[in-house]
N, C-alpha and C positions, 0 to 999 in steps of 0.2 A: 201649420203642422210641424215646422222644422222647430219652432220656437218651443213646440210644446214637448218635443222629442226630447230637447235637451233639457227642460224642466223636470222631465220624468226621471233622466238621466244625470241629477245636477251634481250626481259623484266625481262625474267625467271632470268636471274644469278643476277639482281637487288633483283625479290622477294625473293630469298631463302637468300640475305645478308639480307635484311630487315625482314625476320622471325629470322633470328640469330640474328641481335641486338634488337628484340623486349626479347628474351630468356634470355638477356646479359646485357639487358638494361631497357629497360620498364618492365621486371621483374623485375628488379632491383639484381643485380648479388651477391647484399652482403645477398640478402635474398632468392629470388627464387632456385637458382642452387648451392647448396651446395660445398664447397669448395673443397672436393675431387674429382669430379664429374667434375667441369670446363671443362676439356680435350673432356670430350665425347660430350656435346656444340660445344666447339672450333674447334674440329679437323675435324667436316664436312665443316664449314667453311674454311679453310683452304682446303681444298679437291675441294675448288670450280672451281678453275680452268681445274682440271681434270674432271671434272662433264660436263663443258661445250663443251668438245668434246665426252662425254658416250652418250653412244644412246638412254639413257633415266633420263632426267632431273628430280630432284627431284620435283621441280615447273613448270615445263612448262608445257605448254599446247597446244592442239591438235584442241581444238574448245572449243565454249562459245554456251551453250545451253540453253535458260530462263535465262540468268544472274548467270549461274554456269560452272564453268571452267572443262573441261575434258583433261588428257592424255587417249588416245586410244590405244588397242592392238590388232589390226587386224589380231594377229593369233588365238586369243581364242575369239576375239568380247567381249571384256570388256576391265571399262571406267573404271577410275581410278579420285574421285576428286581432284581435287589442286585447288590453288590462284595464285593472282598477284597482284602485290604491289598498282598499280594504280585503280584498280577496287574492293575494298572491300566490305565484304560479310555485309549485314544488316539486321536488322527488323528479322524476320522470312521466315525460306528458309528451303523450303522441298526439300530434295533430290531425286527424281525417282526412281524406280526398276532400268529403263530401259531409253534409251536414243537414239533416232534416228541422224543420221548424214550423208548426203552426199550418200544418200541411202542406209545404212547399221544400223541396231539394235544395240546397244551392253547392256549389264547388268551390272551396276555399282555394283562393288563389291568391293570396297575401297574406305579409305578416306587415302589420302597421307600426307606426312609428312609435316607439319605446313602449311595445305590445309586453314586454316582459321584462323592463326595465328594471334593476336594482332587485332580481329574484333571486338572490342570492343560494337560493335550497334548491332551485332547480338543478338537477344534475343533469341528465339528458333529456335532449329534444328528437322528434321522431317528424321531419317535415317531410309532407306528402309529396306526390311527383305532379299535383294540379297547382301548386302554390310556383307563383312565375316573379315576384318580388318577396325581397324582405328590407323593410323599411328604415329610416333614419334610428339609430340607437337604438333599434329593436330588442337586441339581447344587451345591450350595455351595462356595465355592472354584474352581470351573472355569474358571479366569482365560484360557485359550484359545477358548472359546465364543464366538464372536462373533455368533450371533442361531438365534433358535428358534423354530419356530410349535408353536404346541400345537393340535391337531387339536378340533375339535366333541365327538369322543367324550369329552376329560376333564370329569370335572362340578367339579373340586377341582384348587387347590393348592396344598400345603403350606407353612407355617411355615417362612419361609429356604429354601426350595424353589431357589431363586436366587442365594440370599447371596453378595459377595463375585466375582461372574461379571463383571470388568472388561474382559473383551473383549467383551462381550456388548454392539450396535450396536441391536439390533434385534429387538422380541417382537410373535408377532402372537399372540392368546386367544380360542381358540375361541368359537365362539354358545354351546355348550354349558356352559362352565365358568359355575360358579353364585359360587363366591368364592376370592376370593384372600386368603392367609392373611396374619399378622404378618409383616413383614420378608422378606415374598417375594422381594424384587428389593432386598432392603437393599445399602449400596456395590456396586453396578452402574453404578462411576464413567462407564464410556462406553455407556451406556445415550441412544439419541437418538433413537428412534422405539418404539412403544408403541401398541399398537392393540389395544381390549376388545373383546367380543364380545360380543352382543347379551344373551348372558342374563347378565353378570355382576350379581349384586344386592349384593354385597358385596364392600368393600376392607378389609382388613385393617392395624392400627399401622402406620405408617411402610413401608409396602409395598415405597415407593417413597423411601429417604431414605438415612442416611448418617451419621456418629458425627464431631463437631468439638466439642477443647473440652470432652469433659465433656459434651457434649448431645448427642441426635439430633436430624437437623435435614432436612427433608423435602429431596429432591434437583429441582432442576428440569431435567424434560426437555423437549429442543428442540420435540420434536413426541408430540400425544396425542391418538386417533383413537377420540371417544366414540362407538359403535355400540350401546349401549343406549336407548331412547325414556324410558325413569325412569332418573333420575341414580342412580350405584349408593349402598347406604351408605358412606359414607366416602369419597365420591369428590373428599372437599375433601383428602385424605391426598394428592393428586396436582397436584403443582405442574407446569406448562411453561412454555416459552413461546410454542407453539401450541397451539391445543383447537379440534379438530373438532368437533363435536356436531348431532343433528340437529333439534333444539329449542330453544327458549330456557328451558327449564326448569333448566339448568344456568347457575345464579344463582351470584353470591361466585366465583366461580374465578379462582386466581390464576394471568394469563397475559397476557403483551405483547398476543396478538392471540385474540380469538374468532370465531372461522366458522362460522354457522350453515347448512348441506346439507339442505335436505328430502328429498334424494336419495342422504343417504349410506349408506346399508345398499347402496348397489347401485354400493358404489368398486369399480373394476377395476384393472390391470395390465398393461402392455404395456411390453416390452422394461425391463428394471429400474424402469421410474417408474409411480406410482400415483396414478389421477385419480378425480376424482370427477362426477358428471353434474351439472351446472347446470341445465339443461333438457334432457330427455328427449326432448320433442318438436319441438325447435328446435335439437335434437343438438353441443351445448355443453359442456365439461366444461372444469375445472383440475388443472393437477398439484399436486399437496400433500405427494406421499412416496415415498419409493425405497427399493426390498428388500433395499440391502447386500448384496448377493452379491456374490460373489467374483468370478466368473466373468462378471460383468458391467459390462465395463471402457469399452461403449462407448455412451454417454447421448446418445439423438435428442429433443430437444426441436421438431417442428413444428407448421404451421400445422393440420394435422387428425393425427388418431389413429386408427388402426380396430382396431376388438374385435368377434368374432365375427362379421365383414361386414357392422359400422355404422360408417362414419365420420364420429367427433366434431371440432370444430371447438375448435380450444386457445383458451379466454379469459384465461387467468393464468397464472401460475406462482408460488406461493403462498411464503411466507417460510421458509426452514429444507428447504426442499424437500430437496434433495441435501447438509444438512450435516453433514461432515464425515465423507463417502464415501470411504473412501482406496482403492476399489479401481478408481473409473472414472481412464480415462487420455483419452478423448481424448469432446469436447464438441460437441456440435451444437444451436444455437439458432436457430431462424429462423420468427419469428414478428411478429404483429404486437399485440405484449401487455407488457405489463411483468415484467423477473423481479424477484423479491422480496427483501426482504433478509435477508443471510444462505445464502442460495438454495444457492450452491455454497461456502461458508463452510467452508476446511480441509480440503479435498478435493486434499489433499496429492503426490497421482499424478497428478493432471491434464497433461497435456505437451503438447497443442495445444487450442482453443475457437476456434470459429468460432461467432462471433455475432452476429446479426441481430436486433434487437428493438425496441420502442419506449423505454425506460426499463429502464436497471441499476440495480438497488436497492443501499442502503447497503451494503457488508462484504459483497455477494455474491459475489465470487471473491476475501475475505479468505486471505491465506495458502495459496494454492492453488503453491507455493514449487517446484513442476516441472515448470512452462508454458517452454515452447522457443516457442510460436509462435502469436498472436493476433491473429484479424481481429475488428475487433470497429464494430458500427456501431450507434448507437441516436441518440435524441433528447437523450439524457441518460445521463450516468456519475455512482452517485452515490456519498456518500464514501467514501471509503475501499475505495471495488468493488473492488481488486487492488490493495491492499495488503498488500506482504511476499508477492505473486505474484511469479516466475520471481527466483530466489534459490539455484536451483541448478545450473542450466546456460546457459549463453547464449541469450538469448530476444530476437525482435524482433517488436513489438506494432505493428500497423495500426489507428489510432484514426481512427474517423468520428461526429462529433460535435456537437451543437450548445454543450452545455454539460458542463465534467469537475469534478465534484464536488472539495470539501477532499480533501486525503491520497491521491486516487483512486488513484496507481499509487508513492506512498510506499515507499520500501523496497524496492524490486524492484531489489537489488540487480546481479543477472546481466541486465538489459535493458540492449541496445547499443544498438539503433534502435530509436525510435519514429517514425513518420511520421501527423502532424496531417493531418486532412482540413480544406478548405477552407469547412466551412461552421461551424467553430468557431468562437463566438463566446467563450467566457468561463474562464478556466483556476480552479479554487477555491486557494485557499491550501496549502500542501503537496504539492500532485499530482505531485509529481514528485520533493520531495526526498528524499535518500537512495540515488538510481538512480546510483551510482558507477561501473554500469559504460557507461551512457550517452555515447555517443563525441559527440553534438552534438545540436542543436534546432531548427529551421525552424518559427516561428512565423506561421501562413495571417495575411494581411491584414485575412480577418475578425475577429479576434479583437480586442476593444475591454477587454477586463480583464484582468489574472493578478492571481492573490492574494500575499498575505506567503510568504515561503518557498518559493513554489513550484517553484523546482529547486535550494533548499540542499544545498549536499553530493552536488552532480553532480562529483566529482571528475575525472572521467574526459573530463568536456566540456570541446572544443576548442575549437566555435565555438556560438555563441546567434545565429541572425538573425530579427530581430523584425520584425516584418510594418508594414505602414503605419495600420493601424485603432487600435492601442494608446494610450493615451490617459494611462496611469502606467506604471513600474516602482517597483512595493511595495516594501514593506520586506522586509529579506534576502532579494532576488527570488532575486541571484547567490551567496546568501551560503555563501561556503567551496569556488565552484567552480574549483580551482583549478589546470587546465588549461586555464583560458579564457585565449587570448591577446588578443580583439580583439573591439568592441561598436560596435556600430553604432546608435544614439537615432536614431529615425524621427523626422519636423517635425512630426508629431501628438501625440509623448509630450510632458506640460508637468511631470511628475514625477517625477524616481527621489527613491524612499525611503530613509531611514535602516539603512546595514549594506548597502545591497545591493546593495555589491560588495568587502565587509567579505571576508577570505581570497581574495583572486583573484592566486593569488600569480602568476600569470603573464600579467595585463595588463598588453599595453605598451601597445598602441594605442583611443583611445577618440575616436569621430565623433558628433561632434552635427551632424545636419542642418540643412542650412540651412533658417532659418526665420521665421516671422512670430511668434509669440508667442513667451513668454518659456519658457525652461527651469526650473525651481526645483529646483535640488538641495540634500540635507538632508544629514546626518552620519553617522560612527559614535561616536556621543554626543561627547567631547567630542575626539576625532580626526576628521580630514578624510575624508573619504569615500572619496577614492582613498589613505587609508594602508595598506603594504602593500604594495599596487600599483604593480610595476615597470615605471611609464608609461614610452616613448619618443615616442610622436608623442600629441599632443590637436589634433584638430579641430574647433572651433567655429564654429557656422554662425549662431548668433544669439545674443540676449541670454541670459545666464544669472542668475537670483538665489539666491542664501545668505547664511546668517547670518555675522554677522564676528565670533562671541564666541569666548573661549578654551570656552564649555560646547560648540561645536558644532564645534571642530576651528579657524576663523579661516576658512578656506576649504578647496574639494575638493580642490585642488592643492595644500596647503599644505606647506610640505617635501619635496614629493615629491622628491627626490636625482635619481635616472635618469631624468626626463622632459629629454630632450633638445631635441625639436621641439616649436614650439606653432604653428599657423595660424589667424586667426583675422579672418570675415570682414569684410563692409559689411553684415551685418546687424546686428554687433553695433555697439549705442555707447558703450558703457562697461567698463572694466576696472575691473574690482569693488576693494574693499581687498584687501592681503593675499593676491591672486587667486593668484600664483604665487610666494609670500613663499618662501625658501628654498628654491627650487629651483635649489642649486648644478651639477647638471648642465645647466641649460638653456641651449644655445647659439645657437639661430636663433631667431627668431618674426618671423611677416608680421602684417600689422596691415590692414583692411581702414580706407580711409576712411570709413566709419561711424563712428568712435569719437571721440567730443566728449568724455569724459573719463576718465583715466586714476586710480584710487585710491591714497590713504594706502598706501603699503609694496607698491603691486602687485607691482614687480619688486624687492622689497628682497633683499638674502641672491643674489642669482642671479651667484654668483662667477666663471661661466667664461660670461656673455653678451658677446659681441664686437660683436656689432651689432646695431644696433637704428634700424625708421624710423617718426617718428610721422606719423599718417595726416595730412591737408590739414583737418579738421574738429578736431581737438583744439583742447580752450577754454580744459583746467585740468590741471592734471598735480600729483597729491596730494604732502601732504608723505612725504619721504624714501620718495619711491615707488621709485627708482635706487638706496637707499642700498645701499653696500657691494660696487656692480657694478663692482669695480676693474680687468675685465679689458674694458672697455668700448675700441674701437681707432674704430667707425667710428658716427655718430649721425646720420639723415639727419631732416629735419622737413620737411615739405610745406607747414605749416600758415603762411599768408600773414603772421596774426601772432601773434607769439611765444605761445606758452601761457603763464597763470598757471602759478608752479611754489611749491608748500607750502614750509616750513620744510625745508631740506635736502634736497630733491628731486634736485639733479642734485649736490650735495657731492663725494660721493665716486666721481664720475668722474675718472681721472685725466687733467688739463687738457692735460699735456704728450703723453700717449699717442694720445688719441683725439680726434679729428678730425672736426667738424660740420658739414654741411652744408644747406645754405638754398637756397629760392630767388633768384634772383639780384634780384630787386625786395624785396627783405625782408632782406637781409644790411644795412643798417642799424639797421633794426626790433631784430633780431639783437642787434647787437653794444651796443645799449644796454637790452634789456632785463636783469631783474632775474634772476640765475645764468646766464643763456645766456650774456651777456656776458662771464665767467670764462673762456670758454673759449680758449683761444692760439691755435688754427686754424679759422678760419673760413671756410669756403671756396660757391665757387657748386656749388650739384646741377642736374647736367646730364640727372637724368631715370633714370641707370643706376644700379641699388644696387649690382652686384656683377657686370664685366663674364662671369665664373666662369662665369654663369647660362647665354652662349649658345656658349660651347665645346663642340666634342663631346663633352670627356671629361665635364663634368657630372655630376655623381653623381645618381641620383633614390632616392626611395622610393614603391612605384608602389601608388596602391590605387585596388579596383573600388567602383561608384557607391554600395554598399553599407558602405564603411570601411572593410573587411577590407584589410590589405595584404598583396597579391600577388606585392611584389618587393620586395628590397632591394637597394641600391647598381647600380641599374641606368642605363644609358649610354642614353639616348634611342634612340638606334639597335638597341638591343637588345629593345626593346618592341614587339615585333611576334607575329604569328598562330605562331611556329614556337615562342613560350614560352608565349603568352598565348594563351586561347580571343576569339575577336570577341567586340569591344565596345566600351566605351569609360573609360577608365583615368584618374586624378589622379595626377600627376608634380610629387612637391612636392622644391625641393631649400631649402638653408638659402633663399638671397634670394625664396624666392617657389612658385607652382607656379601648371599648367599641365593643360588637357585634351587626351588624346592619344585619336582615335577609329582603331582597327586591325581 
């Protein structure tokens, strides 16, 4: 009869070759099945012949019942599952307690040796609580499996039982299972949560590992939920980088973080997340893991929890918690606890987070890439908490904060808006660069730091307005933003750094507030800081210092071509060397009386300036600071008496063209001092630089108390409430400028 069973059956010695070569093969042999190990593969295969005349076929089958294959044992009425090659298992398939046949009961109580081998379309299994093994490579290959709980009844399981299961997220192991076999869960690449069961006493070779190189090499998973009280053997075979455990008897383990639970055999579940009891009788618990289901798209993180009508009170939210969940879509936090890092790490569906917390941990909403919309409010953001978040649809973020970690929202490509709350203090270095689609930035008053880079490669920003509290602009703050038109330096900033406003390829306009202390600007190494930068107006409201070397650029301004306009107040007193050396486009600049000295080569190169007035306090005016300003017409000097003038400072004005003028008690002074005297027209100043100034037609460039400029080429008369919102406006023309309140 056995002989004739497998005759009837002769599919069977096809599928058990076709489960060996999916072990051999579609595992891929140089990775799956480790090279020592081959033989124990090989040698059932090799056995098959002798198989086909045993009385009981590894794979054959006895009946097909609902689309699941049974061997039968009619002396004990139990089913046994298997496969076959031609009818593969799919979608989702629950297996029975119990199974009727041919008028007889039996109770499945196994899953047999590579019963669903290479089923790659299986997505979940549904194993019953009579099934007490599951067999060598049973699920091997089942690259659609994305998680399984194995019920209390199994005591065993099998040898690559698991092998190869890359969709597989998530295993929970009964109390009842006694051991886990070699390479049960071998390359089970996305494997990230794992929970044993209180009786396992044994782990099996590389249980838990993975073939690189020629070796196998233990795999580390995110999260691992020890429920035994004796550490199982081999329980060093299992690397993460969380370990629950309820003792400290679980010594040597390799893992970022260990937690010890005197209360963890009594973890619960409520709505997809899994906690564990802190205190029992002070009704506290933390979240530590989530059940990846499918179906469970919407994650409440609050302030209490109720399970069976006790409600817990949330103290944490533990690290790796919900990593890399692709099925929740939309988030709920609100608590008052820290979430941990990693927490929501790659939770790639996520499309809105409302959060409320004390502390975001590092990389906890890392890569979370299909957030549309985030309120988010804590004490702290920390690095890199959303990065390479909302990167694939338009998304605008609501940040409340004290302090936003390095790299915090790095990357986030697809974010338009952000809106800073007002109690941010501190921005980390990178928070922001990368957000190309970022249309602008309002930076709160409180805010007393930004880091380096922290909105490089804001492509897409228009405007940056910096708050009054800031105290630098780092290095490449601005660096490669290059729809920035216009920057406004607060009187509190004493520092922009090196590069950072290196690629801005569309500043024209740059205001330094007026001020009391000094500015210090640096370079882009041995270019001028504004190169690049297609300046038309600079406003300067106080002293500024830089270096004058060729390694640092000569100065910020140095060649800039398109800087048309320069204003510059009575705060400052000195024109630097070099300040505006070749700035062949520059054709106005006012000059506040502050400035007692002008430097070596200030105004050298500046080929279309026409006019120029030096303030009443100039003392010294560097060598060949004018050289080369040939198109010099009108030159007015305040200054009672004549300024020191360097070697070839005013040379190359042309004598005949342009026309000087002095006070009328000083036009002797004048006319014998040393190069002022060259000049053929000497004349008395009557006070007016350019009568232009008080015509109606006047041109202005109009900007608000912030720099930004609001108008161009406007007519004084046109500066009113029907263009303008109320307030109060800077109306600068070439000879000068002007406050207009409307």
């Amino acid at each position: 009869m056995a002989l004739l069973k497998h005759l009837k059956n002769e599919k069977s010695a096809h599928a058990e070759t076709s489960a060996m070569q999916y072990l051999t093969s579609s595992l891929d042999p140089t990775t799956i099945i480790p090279g020592h190990l081959i033989h124990t593969i090989i040698r059932p295969a090799l056995l098959l012949i002798l198989l086909l005349f045993s009385s009981f076929s590894a794979l054959a089958y006895d009946c097909e019942v609902d689309g699941i294959y049974y061997d039968l044992n009619n002396d004990d009425k139990t089913a046994r599952v298997t496969g076959i090659d031609n009818n593969r298992y799919s979608d989702d398939v629950v297996i029975p307690e119990n199974i009727a046949y041919d008028g007889t009961t039996y109770s499945v109580t196994s899953i047999g040796r590579f019963a669903f081998s290479g089923c790659s379309g299986l997505t979940s299994v549904t194993i019953p609580n009579s099934v007490t093994s599951i067999g060598f490579g049973a699920f091997s290959g089942c690259s659609g499996l994305t998680s399984v709980t194995i019920p209390n009844s199994v005591t065993s399981i099998g040898d690559y039982a698991f092998s190869g299961c890359s969709g597989l997220t998530s295993v929970t192991i009964g109390n009842s299972v006694t051991s886990i076999g070699d390479y049960a869960f071998y390359d089970c690449t996305g494997l990230h949560s794992l929970t044993i069961g209180t009786g396992v006493l044994s782990i099996g070779r590389y249980a838990i590992g993975y073939y690189k190189y020629g070796y196998n090499i233990k795999k580390t998973i995110e999260k691992v939920i020890w429920l035994p009280n004796t550490p199982p053997t081999g329980y060093s075979e299992v690397n993460s980088r969380v370990s629950y455990v309820a003792n400290d008897l679980y010594t040597g383990m390799s893992c970022e973080y260990k937690y010890i639970y005197k209360y963890l055999s009594s973890l619960f579940e409520v709505d997809g997340i899994r906690y564990v009891p802190v205190s029992p009788s002070e009704r506290t618990c933390d979240a530590i893991d989530c059940t990846y289901k499918q179906e469970q798209t919407d994650i409440s993180l609050c302030k209490t929890v109720s399970y069976k009508g006790v409600s817990m009170t949330l103290k944490d939210i533990k690290p790796y918690t919900c990593y890399n969940n692709t099925h929740i879509t939309k988030v709920i936090v609100n608590y008052e606890g820290n979430i941990g890092n990693y927490a929501f790490y790659d939770c790639s569906a996520i499309v809105s987070a409302d959060i409320t917390a004390e502390s975001i941990g590092d990389y906890a909403f890392y890569d979370c890439s299909a957030i549309v919309s985030a309120d988010i409010t804590a004490e702290s953001i920390g690095n890199y908490a959303f990065k390479e978040s909302a990167t694939k649809n338009e998304a605008t973020l609501k940040i409340v904060a004290n302090t936003i970690g390095e790299g915090a929202f790095s990357g986030c490509s697809k974010m338009t808006k952000a809106t800073l709350g007002e109690s941010l203090t501190s921005i980390g270095g990178s928070a922001f660069s990368g957000c190309t689609s970022l249309e602008g930035i309002t930076i709160p008053n409180s805010i007393e730091s930004i880091g380096s880079y922290a909105f490089e490669k804001c492509s897409a920003m228009t405007y940056a307005k910096i708050g009054s509290g800031l105290k630098a602009i780092q290095d490449h703050t601005f660096y490669s933003c290059s729809s920035l038109s216009s920057i406004n330096i607060p009187k509190n900033v004493s520092k922009i750094g090196d590069y950072a406003f290196d690629g801005c390829k569309s500043l024209a306009d740059v205001y330094i507030e007026d001020r009391e202390d000094e500015l210090s600007l640096r370079s882009n190494g041995s270019s001028p800081l504004f190169s690049g930068c297609p300046l038309k107006t600079v406003y300067i409201g106080g002293n500024i210092a830089y270096l004058t070397s060729s390694d640092n650029g000569y100065s910020p301004f140095y060649r800039n071509t398109s800087l048309e306009k320069v204003i510059i107040t009575d705060k400052e007193t000195e024109i630097s060397e070099n300040e505006f050396y070749g700035c062949t486009g520059l054709k106005y600049i006012t000059m506040g009386d502050g400035i007692e000295m002008i430097g070596d080569w200030a105004f050298s190169g500046c080929s279309s300036l026409d006019f120029f007035r030096v303030g009443s306090n100039v003392k010294t005016i560097g060598k060949e600071a004018f050289s080369d300003c040939t198109a010099m017409t009108k030159l007015i000097t305040t200054a009672p008496v004549p300024p020191t003038c360097g070697s070839q400072a005013l040379d190359d004005i042309n004598k005949w063209t342009c026309e000087l003028f002095v006070n009328k008690e000083s036009i002797d002074q004048y006319k014998a001092a040393e190069q002022w005297k060259e000049f053929f027209f000497i004349f008395e100043y009557d006070g007016v630089d350019d009568v232009s100034v008080d015509t109606p037609d006047a041109l202005y460039e109009v900007y608000n108390l912030q720099g930004i400029r609001v108008g161009s080429g406007m007519r004084e008369a046109e500066v009113t409430t029907d263009t303008l919102p109320h307030g109060v406006y800077i109306l600068v023309s070439p000879q000068g400028r002007k406050k207009l309140k409307i």
